[in-house]
C-alpha atoms as one frame of an Amber mdcrd trajectory, in Angstrom:
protein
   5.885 -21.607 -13.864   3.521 -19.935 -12.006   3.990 -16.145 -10.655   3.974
 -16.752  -6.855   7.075 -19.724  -7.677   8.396 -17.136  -9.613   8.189 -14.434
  -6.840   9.824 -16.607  -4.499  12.704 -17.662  -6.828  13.437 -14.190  -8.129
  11.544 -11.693  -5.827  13.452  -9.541  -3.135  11.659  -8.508  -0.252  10.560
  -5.279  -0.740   7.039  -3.278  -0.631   4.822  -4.573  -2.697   5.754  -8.348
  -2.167   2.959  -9.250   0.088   0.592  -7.127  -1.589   0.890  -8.631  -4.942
   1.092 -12.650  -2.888  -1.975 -11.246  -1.543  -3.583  -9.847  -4.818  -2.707
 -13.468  -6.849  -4.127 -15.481  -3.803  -7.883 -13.455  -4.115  -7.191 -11.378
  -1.290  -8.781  -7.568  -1.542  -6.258  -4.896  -1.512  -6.722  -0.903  -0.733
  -5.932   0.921  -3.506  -2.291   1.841  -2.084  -1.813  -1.911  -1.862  -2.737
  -2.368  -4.970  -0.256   0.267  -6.442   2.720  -1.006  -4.248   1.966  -4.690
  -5.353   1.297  -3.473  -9.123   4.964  -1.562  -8.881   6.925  -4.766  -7.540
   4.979  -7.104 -10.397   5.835  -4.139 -13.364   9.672  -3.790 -11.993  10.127
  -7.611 -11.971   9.814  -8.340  -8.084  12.934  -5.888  -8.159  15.592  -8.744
  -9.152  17.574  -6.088 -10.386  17.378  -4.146  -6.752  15.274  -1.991  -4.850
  15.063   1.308  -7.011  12.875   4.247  -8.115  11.220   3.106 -11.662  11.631
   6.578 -13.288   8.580   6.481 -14.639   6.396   9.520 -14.624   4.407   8.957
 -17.427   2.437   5.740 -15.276  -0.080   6.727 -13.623   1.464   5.103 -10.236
   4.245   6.624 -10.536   3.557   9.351  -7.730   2.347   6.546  -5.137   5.545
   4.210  -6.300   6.952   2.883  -3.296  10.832   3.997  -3.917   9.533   7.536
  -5.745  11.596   9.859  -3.759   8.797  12.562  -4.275   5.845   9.998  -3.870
   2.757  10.998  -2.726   2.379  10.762   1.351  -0.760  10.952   2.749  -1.747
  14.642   4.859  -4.776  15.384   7.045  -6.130  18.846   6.196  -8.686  18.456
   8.917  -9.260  20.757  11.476  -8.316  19.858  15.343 -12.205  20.212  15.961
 -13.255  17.970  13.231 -10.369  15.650  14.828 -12.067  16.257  18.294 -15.736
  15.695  17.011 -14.604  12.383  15.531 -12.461  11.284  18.557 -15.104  12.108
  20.923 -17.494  10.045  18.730 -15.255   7.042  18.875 -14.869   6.929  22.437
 -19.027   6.893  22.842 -19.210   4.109  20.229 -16.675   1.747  22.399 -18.323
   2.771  25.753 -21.115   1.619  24.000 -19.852  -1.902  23.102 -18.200  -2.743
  26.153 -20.911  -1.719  27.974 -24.122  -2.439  25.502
């Protein structure tokens, strides 16, 4: 049996589920795709539930997708570097709409 039958006969829906569908059809992931879709494959599509693994020895463990601790993403830039880039954004669409 292949995995994706196997995903949809066992698999809950949960995060990682269209990731990994993604991954097995040849689709390029981000790297937090690719850690939520490697979590749901390693847990068994979470047949057993949605959980935390438990795992801190894998080296996904702080980006797993039910780690209560997991890593979340933080902006440590500064509200001018935020400006700068915002201002630079707007130019760059003016300059498409109006090319």
């Amino acid at each position: 049996m292949s995995k994706l039958s196997d995903i949809e006969k066992a698999g809950l829906k949960a995060r990682g589920k269209t990731e990994l569908i993604k991954h097995l059809e040849g689709v390029s992931l981000t790297l937090a795709q690719a850690a939520k879709g490697k979590c749901y494959d390693c847990l068994g599509y979470y047949a057993d539930g949605v959980d935390d693994c438990k795992t801190p020895d894998c080296s996904l463990y702080p980006f797993m997708p039910y780690n209560p601790n997991r890593k979340k993403k933080v902006s440590n830039m500064s509200d001018e570097r935020k400006k700068e880039l915002s201002e630079r954004l707007r130019v760059m669409r003016g300059k498409k709409k109006g090319e």
